[in-house]
PDB file of N, CA, C and O in Angstrom:
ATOM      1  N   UNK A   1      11.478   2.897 -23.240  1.00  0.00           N
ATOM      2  CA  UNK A   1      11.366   1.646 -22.521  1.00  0.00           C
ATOM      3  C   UNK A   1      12.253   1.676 -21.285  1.00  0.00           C
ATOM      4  O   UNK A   1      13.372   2.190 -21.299  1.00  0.00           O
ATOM      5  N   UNK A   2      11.743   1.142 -20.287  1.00  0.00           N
ATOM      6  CA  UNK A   2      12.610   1.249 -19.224  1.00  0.00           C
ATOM      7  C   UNK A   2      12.547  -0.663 -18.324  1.00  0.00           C
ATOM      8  O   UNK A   2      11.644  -1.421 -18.679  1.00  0.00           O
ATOM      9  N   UNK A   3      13.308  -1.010 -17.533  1.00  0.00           N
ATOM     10  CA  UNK A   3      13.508  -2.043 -17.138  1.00  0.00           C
ATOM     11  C   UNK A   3      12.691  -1.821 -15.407  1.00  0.00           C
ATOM     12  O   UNK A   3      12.611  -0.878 -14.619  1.00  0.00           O
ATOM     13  N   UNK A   4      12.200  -3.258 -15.419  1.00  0.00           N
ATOM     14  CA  UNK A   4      10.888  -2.961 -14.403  1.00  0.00           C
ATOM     15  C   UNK A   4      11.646  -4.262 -13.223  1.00  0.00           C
ATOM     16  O   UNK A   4      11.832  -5.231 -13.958  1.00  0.00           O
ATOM     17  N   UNK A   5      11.853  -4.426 -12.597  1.00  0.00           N
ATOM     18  CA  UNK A   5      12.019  -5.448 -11.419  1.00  0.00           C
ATOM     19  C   UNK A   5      11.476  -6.032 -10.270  1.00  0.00           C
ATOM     20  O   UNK A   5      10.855  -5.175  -9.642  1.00  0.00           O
ATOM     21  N   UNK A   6      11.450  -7.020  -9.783  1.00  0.00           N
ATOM     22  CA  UNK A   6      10.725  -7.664  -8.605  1.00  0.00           C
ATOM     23  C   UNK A   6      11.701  -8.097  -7.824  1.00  0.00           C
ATOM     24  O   UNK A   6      11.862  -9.294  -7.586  1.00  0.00           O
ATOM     25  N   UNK A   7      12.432  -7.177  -7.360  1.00  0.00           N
ATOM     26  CA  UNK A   7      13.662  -7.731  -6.823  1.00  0.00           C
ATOM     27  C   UNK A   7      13.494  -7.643  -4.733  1.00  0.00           C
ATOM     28  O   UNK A   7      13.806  -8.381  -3.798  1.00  0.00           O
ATOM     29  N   UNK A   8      12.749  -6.124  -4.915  1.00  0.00           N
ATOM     30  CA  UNK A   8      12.401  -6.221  -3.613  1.00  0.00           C
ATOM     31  C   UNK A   8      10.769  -7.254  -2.817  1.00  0.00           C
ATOM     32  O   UNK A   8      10.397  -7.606  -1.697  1.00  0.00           O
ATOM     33  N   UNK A   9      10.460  -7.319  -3.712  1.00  0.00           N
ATOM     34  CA  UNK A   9       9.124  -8.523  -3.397  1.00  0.00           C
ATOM     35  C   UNK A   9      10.101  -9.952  -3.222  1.00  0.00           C
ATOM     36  O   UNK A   9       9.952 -10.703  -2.258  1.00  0.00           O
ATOM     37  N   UNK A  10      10.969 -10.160  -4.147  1.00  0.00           N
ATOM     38  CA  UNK A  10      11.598 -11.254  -4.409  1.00  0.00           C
ATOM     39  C   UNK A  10      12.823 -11.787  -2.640  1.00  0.00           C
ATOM     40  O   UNK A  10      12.870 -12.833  -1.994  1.00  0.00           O
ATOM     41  N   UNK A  11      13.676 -10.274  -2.470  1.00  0.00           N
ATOM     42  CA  UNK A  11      14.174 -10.304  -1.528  1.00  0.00           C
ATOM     43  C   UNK A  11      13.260 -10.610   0.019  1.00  0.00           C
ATOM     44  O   UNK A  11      13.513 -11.393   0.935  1.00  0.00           O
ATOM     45  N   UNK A  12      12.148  -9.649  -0.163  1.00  0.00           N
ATOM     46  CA  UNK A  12      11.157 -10.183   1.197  1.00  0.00           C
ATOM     47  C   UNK A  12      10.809 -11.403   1.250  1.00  0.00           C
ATOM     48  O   UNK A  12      11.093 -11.969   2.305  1.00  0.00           O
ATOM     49  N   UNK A  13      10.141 -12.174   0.247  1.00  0.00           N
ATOM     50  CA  UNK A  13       9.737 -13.272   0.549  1.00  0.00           C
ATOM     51  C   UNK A  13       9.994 -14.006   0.849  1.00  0.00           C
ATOM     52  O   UNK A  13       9.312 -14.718   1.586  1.00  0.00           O
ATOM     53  N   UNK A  14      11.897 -14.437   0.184  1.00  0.00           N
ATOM     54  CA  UNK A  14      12.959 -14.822   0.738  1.00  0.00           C
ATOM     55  C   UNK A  14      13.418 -14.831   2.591  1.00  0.00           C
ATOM     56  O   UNK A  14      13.660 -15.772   3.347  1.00  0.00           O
ATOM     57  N   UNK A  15      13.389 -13.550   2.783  1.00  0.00           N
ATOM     58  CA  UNK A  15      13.513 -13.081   3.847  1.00  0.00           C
ATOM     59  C   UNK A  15      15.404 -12.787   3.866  1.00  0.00           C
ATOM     60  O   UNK A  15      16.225 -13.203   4.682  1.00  0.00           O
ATOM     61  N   UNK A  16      15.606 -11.951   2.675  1.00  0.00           N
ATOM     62  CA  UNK A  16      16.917 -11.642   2.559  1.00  0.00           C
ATOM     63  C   UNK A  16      16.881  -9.431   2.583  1.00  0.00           C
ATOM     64  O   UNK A  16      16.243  -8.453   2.192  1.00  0.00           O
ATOM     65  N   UNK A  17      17.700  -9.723   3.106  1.00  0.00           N
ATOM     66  CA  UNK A  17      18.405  -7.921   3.391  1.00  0.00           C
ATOM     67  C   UNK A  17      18.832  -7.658   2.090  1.00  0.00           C
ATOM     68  O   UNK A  17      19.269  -8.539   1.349  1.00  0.00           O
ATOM     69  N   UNK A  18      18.731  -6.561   1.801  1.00  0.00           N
ATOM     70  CA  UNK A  18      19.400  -5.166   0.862  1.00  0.00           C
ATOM     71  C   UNK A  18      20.932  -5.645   1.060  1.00  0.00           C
ATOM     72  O   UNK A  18      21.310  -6.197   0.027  1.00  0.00           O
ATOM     73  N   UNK A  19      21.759  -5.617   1.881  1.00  0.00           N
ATOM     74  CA  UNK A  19      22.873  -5.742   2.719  1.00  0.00           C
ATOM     75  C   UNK A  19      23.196  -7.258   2.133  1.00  0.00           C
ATOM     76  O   UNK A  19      24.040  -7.351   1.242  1.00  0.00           O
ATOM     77  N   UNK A  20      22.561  -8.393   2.603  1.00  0.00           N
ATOM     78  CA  UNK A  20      22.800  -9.579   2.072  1.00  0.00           C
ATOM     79  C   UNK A  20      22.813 -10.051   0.311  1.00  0.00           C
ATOM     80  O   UNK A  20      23.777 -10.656  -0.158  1.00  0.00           O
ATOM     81  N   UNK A  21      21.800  -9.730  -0.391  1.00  0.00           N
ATOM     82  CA  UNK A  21      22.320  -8.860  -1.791  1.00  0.00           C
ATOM     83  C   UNK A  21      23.261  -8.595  -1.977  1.00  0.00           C
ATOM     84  O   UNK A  21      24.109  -9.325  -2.490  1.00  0.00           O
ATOM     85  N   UNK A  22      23.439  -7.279  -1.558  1.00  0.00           N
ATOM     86  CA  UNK A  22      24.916  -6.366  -1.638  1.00  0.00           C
ATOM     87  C   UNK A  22      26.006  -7.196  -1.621  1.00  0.00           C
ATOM     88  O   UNK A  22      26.693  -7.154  -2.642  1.00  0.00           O
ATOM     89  N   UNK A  23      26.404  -8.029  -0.642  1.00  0.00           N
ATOM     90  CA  UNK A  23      27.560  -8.479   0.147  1.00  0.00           C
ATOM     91  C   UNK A  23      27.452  -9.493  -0.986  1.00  0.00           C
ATOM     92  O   UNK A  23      28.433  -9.315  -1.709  1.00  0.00           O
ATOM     93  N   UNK A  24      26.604 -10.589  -1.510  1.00  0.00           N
ATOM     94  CA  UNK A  24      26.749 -11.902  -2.290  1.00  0.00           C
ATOM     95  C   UNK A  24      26.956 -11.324  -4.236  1.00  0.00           C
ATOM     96  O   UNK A  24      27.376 -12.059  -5.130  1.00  0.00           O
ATOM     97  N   UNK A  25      26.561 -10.015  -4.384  1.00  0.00           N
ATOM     98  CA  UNK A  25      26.528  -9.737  -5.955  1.00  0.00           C
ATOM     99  C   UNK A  25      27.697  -8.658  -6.108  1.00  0.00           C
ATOM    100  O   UNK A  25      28.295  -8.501  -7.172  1.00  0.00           O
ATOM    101  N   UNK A  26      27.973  -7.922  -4.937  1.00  0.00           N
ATOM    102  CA  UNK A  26      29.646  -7.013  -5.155  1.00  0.00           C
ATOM    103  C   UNK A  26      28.921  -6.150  -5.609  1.00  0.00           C
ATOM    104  O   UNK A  26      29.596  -5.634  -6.500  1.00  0.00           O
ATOM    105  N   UNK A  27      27.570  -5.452  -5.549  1.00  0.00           N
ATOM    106  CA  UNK A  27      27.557  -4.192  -5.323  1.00  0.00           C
ATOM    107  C   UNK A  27      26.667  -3.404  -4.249  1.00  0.00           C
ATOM    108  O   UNK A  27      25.646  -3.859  -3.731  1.00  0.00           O
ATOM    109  N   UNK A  28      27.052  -2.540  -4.079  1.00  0.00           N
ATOM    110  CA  UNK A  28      26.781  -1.791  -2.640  1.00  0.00           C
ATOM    111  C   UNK A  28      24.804  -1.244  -3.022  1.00  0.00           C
ATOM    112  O   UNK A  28      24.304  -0.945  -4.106  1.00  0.00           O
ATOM    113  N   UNK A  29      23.986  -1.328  -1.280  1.00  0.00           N
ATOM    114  CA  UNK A  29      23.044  -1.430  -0.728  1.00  0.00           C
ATOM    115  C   UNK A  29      22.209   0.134  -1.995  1.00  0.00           C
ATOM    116  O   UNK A  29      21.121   0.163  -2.570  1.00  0.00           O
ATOM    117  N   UNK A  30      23.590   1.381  -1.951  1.00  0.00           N
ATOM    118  CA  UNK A  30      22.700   2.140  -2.316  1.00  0.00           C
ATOM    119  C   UNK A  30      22.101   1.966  -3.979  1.00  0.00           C
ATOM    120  O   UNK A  30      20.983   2.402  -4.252  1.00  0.00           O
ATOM    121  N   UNK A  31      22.892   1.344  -4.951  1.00  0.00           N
ATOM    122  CA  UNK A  31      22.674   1.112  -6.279  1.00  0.00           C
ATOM    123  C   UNK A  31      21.487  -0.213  -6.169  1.00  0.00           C
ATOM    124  O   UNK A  31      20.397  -0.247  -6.741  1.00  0.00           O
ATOM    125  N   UNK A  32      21.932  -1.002  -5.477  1.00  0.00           N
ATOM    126  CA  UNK A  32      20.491  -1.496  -5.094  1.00  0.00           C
ATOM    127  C   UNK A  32      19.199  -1.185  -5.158  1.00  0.00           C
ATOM    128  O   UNK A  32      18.261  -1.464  -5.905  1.00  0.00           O
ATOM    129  N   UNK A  33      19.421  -0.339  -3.898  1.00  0.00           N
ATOM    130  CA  UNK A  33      18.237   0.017  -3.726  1.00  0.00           C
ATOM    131  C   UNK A  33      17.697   1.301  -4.994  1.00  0.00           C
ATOM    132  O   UNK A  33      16.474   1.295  -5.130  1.00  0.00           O
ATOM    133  N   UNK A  34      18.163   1.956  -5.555  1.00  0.00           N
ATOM    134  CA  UNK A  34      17.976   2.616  -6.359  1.00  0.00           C
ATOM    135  C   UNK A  34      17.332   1.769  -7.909  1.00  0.00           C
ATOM    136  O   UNK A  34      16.779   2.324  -8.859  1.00  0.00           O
ATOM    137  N   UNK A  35      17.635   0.278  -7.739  1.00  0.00           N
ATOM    138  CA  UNK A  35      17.257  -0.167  -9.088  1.00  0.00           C
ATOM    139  C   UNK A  35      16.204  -0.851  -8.749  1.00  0.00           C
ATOM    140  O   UNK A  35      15.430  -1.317  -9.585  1.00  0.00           O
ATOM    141  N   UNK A  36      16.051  -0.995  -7.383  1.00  0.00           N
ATOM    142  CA  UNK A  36      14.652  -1.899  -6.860  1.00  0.00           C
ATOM    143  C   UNK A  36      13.678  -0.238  -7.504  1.00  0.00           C
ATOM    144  O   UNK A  36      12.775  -0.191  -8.340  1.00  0.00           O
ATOM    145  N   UNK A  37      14.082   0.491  -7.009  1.00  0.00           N
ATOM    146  CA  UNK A  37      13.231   1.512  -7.079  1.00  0.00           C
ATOM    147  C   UNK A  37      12.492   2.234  -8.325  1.00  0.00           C
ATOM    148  O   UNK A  37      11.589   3.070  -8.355  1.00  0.00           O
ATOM    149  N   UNK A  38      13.365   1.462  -9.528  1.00  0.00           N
ATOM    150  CA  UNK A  38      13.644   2.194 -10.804  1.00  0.00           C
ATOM    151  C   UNK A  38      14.330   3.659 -11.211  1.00  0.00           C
ATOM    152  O   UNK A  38      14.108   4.345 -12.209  1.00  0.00           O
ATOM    153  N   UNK A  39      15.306   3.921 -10.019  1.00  0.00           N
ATOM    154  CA  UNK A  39      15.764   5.013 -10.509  1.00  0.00           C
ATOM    155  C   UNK A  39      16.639   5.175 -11.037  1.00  0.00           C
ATOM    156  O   UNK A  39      17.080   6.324 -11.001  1.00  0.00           O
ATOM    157  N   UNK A  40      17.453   4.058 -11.887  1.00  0.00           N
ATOM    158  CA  UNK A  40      18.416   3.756 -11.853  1.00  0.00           C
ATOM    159  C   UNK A  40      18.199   2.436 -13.067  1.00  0.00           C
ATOM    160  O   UNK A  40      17.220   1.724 -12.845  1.00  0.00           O
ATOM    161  N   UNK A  41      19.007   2.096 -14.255  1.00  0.00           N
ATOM    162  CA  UNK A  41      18.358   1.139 -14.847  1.00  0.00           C
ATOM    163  C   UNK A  41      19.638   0.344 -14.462  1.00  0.00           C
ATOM    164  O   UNK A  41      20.622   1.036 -14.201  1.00  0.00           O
ATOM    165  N   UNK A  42      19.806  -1.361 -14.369  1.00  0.00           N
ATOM    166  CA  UNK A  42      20.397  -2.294 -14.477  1.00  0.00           C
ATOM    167  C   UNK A  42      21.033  -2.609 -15.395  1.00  0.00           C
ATOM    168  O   UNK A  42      20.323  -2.696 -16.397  1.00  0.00           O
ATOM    169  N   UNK A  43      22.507  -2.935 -15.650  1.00  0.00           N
ATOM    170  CA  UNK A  43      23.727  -3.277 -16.285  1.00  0.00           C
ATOM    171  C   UNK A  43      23.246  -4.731 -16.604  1.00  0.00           C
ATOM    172  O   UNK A  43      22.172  -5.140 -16.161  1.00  0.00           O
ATOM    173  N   UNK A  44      24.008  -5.452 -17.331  1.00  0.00           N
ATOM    174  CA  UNK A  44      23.816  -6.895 -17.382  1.00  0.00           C
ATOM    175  C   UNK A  44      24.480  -7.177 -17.004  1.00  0.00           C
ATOM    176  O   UNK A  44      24.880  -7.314 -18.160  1.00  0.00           O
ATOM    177  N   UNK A  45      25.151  -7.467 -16.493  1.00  0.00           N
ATOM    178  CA  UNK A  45      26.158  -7.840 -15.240  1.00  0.00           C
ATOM    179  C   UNK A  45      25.123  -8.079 -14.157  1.00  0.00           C
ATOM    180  O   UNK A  45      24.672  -9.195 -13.897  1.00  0.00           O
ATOM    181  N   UNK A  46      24.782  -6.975 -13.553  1.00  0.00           N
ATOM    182  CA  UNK A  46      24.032  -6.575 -12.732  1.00  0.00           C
ATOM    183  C   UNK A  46      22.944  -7.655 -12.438  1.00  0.00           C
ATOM    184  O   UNK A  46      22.925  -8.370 -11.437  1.00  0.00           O
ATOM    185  N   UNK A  47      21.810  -7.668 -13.719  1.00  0.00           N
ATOM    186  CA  UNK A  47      21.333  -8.930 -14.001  1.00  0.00           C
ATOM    187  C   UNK A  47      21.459  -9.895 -14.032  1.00  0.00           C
ATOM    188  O   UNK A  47      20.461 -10.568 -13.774  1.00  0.00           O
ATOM    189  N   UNK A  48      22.721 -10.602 -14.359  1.00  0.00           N
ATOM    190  CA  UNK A  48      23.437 -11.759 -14.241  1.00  0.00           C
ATOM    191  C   UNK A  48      23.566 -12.502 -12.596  1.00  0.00           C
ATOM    192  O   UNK A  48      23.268 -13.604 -12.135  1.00  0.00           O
ATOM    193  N   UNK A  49      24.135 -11.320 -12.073  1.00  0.00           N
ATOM    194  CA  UNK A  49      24.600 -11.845 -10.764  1.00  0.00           C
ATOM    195  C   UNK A  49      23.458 -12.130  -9.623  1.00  0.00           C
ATOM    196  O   UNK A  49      23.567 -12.918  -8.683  1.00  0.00           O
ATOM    197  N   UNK A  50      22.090 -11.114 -10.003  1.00  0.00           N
ATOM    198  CA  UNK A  50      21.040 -10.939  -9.216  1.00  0.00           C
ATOM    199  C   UNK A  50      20.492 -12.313  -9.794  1.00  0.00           C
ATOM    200  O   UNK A  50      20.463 -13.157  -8.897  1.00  0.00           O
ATOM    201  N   UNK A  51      20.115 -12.726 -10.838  1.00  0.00           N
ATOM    202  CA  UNK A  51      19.701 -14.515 -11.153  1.00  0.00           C
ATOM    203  C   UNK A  51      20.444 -15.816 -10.768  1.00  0.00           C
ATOM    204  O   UNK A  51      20.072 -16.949 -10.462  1.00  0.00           O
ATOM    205  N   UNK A  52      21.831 -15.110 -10.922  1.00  0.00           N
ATOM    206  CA  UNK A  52      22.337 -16.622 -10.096  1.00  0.00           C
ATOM    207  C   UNK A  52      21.909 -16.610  -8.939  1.00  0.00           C
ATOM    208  O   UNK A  52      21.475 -17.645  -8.433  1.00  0.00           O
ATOM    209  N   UNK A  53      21.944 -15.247  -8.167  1.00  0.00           N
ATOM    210  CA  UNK A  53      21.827 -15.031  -6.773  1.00  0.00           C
ATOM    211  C   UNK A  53      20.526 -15.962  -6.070  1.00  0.00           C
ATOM    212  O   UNK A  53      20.821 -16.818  -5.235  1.00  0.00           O
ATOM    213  N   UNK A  54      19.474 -15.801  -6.355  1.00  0.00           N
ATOM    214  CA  UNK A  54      18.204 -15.795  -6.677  1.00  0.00           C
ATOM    215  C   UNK A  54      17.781 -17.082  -6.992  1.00  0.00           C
ATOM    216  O   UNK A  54      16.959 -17.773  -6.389  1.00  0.00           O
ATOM    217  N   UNK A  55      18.747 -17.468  -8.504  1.00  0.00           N
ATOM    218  CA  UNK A  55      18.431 -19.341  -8.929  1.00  0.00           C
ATOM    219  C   UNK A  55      17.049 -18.671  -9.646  1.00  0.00           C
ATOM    220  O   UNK A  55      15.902 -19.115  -9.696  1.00  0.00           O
ATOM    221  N   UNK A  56      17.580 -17.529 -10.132  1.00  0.00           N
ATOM    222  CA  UNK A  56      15.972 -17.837 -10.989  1.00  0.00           C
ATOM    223  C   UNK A  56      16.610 -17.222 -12.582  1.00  0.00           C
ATOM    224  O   UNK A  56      17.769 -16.981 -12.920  1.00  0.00           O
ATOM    225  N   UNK A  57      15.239 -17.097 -13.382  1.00  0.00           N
ATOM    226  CA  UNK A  57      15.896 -16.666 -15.211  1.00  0.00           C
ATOM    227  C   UNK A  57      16.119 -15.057 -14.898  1.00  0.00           C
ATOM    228  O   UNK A  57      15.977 -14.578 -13.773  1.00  0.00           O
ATOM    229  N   UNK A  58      16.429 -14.421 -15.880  1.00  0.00           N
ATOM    230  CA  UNK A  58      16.616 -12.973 -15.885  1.00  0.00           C
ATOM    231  C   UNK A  58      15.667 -12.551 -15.824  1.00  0.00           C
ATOM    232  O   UNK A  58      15.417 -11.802 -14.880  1.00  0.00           O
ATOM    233  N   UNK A  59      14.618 -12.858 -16.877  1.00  0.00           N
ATOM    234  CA  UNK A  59      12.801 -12.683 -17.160  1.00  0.00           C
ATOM    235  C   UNK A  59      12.466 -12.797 -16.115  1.00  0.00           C
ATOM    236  O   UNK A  59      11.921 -11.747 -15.775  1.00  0.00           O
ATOM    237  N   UNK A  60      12.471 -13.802 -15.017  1.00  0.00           N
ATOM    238  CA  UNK A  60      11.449 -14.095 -13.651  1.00  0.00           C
ATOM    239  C   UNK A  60      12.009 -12.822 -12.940  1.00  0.00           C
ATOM    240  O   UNK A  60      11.362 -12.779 -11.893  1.00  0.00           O
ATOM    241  N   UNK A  61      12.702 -11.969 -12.951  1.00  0.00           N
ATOM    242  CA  UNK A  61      13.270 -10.821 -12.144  1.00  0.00           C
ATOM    243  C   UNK A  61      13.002  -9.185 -12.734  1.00  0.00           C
ATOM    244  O   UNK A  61      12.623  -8.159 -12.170  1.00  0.00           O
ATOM    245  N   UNK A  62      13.429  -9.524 -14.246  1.00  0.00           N
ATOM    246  CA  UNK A  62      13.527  -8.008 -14.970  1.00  0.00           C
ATOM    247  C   UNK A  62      12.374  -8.356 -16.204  1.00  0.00           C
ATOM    248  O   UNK A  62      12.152  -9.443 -16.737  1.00  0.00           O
ATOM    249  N   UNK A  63      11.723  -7.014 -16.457  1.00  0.00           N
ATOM    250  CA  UNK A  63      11.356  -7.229 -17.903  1.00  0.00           C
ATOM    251  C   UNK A  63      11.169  -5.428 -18.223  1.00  0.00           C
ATOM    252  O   UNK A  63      11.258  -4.507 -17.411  1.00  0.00           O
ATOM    253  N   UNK A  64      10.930  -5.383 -19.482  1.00  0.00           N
ATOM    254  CA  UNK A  64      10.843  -4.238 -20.293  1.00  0.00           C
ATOM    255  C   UNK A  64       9.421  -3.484 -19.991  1.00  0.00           C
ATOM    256  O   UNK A  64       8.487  -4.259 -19.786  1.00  0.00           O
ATOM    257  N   UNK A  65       9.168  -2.314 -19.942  1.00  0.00           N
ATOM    258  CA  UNK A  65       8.037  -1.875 -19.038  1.00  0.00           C
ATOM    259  C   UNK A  65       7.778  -0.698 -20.893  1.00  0.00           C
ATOM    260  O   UNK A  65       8.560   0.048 -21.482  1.00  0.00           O
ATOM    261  N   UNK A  66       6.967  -0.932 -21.061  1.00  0.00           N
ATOM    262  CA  UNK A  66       6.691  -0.544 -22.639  1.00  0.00           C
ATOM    263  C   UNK A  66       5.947   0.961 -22.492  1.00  0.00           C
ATOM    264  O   UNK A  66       5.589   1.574 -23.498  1.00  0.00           O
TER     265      UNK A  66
END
């Protein structure tokens, strides 16, 4: 099982930067972008900070890719 995200659809639509992310959740552009990408799976922490960020649930962002 691996963890699946909408983080970069989520950031465009917004009309928010990789960079602006980065700077509001305390971690840097490249782990970012590496978890938008799935190369990389997400901490809960990680998760945490990207939903407050966002104002949305954990589910509306991440889910389990079976």
């Amino acid at each position: 099982m691996a963890v699946v995200n909408n983080i970069k659809e989520i950031r465009e639509q917004r009309g928010i930067h990789q960079n602006d992310l980065a700077k509001a959740t305390g971690y840097c552009t490249k782990t970012i972008g590496r978890i938008e990408r799935g190369e990389s799976a997400p901490s809960a922490e990680f998760m945490l900070r990207v939903s407050k960020y966002f104002n949305l649930l954990i589910e509306d962002i991440f889910d389990l890719d079976y």
